[in-house]
C-alpha positions as CSV (number, residue, x, y, z in Angstrom):
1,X,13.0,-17.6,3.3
2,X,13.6,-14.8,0.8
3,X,11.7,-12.1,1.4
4,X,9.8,-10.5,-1.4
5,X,11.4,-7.0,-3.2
6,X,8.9,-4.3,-3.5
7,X,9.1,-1.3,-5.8
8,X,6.3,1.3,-5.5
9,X,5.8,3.5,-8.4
10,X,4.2,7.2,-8.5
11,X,4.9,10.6,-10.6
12,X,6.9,12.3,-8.6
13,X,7.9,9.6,-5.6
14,X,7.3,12.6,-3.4
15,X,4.8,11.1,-1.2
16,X,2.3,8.2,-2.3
17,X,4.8,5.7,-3.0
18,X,7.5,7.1,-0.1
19,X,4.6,6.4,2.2
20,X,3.9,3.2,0.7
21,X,7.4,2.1,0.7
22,X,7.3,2.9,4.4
23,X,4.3,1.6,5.7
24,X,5.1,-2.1,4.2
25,X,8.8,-1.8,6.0
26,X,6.5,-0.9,9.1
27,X,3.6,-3.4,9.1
28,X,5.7,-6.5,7.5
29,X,9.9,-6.3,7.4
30,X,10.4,-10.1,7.5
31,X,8.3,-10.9,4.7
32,X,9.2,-7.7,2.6
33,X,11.9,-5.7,1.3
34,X,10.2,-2.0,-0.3
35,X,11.6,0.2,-2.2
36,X,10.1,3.3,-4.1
37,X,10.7,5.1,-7.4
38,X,9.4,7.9,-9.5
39,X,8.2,8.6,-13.2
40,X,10.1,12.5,-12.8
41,X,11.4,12.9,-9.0
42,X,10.8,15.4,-7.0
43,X,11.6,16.8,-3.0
44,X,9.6,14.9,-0.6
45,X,6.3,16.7,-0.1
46,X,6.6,17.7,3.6
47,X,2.8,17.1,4.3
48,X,3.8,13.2,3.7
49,X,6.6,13.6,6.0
50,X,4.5,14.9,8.9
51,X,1.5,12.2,8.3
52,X,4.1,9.8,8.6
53,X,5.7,11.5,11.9
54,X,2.4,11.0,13.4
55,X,2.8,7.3,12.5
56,X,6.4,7.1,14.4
57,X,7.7,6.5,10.8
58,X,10.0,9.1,9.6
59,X,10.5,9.2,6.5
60,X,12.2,13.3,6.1
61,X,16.0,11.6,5.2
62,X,14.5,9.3,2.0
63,X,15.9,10.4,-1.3
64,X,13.7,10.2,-4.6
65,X,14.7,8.4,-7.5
66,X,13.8,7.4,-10.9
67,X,12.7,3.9,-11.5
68,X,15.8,3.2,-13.4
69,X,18.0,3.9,-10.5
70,X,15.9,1.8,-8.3
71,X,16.2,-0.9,-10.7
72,X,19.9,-0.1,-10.8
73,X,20.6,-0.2,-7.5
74,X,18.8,-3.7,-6.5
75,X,21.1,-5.3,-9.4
76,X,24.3,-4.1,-8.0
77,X,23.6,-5.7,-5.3
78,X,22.5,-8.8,-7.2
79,X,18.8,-8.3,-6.9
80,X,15.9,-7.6,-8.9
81,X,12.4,-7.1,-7.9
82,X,9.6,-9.2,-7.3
83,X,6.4,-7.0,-7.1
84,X,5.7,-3.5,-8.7
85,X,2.9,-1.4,-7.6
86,X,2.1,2.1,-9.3
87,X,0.1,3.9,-7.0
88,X,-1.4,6.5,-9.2
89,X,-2.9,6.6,-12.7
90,X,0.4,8.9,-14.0
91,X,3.0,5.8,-13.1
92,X,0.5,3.0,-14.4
93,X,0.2,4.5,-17.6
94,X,3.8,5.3,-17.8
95,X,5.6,3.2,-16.0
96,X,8.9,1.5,-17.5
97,X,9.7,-2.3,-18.1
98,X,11.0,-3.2,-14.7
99,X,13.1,-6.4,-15.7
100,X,12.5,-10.0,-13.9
101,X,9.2,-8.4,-12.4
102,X,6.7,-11.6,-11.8
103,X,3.4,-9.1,-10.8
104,X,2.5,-5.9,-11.4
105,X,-0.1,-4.6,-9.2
106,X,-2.3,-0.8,-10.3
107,X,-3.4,1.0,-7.0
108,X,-4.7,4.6,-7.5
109,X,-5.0,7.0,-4.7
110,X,-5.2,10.8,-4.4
111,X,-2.5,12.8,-4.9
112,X,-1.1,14.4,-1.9
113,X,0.6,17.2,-4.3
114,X,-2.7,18.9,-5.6
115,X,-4.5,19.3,-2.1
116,X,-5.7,22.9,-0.9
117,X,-6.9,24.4,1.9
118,X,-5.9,25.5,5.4
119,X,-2.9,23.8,6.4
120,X,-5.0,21.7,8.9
121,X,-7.4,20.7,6.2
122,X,-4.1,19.9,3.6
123,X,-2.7,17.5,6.3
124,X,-6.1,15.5,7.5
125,X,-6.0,15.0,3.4
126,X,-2.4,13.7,3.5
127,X,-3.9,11.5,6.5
128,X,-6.6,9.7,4.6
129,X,-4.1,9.1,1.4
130,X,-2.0,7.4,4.2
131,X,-5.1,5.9,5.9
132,X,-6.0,4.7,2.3
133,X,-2.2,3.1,1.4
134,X,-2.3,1.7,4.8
135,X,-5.6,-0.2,4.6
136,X,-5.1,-1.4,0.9
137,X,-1.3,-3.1,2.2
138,X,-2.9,-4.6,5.3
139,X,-5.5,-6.6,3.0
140,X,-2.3,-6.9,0.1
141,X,-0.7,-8.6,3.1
142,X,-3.6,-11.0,4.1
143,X,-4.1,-11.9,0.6
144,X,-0.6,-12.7,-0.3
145,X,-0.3,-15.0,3.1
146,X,-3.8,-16.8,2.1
147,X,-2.5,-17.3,-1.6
């Protein structure tokens, strides 16, 4: 069975949709193949990257991208994607025609980017996003296997 392609969508591809990306390679790899992609790229936000560490999932080596080069990619090797999934307001409102797409999903969380405090309060923050993207795939999951 093919498994399903994946392309999760925020602003900046900095953390919501990195984490995203990563927890659905985690939690389900023979069913799905993720990939994530940003409205205007930028570094991976490092608060993302240690959330994920304490998941055993590193994600410090991804690379951003713009949704066109995600898109670009998958057809050079032939592919196109199955699913897209903005996970914030910016990307849903904004978000390009992704070709051969058969569902587009809108998931809005918070955005790891704008959160203040002490460091310790910025990262139990980043932990709830995560917490939130986690819990939202695992019933995305279910559903999909009930359909």
């Amino acid at each position: 069975m093919e498994k399903t392609r994946v392309l999760f969508v925020c602003g900046q591809n900095s953390a919501r949709s990195q984490m995203a990306e990563a927890l659905l390679d985690h939690l389900a790899p023979e069913d799905y193949e993720a990939h994530s992609a940003g409205i205007e790229p930028a570094p991976i936000n490092p608060l993302a990257v240690a959330a994920m560490a304490e998941r055993g999932i590193d994600i410090s080596k991804k690379r951003t991208k713009l949704v066109a080069e995600a898109v670009a990619e998958l057809a050079a090797q032939g592919g196109q994607f199955d699913v897209v999934v903005t996970v914030c307001s910016k990307a849903a409102g904004v978000c390009p025609f992704v070709p051969g797409v058969r569902v587009t999903e809108r998931w809005s969380f918070d955005d790891p980017g704008t959160v203040t405090g002490s460091p310790q309060e910025q990262l139990a923050k980043v932990r709830a996003v995560r917490a939130d993207i986690e819990a939202t795939l695992r019933q995305w999951i279910a559903a999909r296997k009930n359909a």
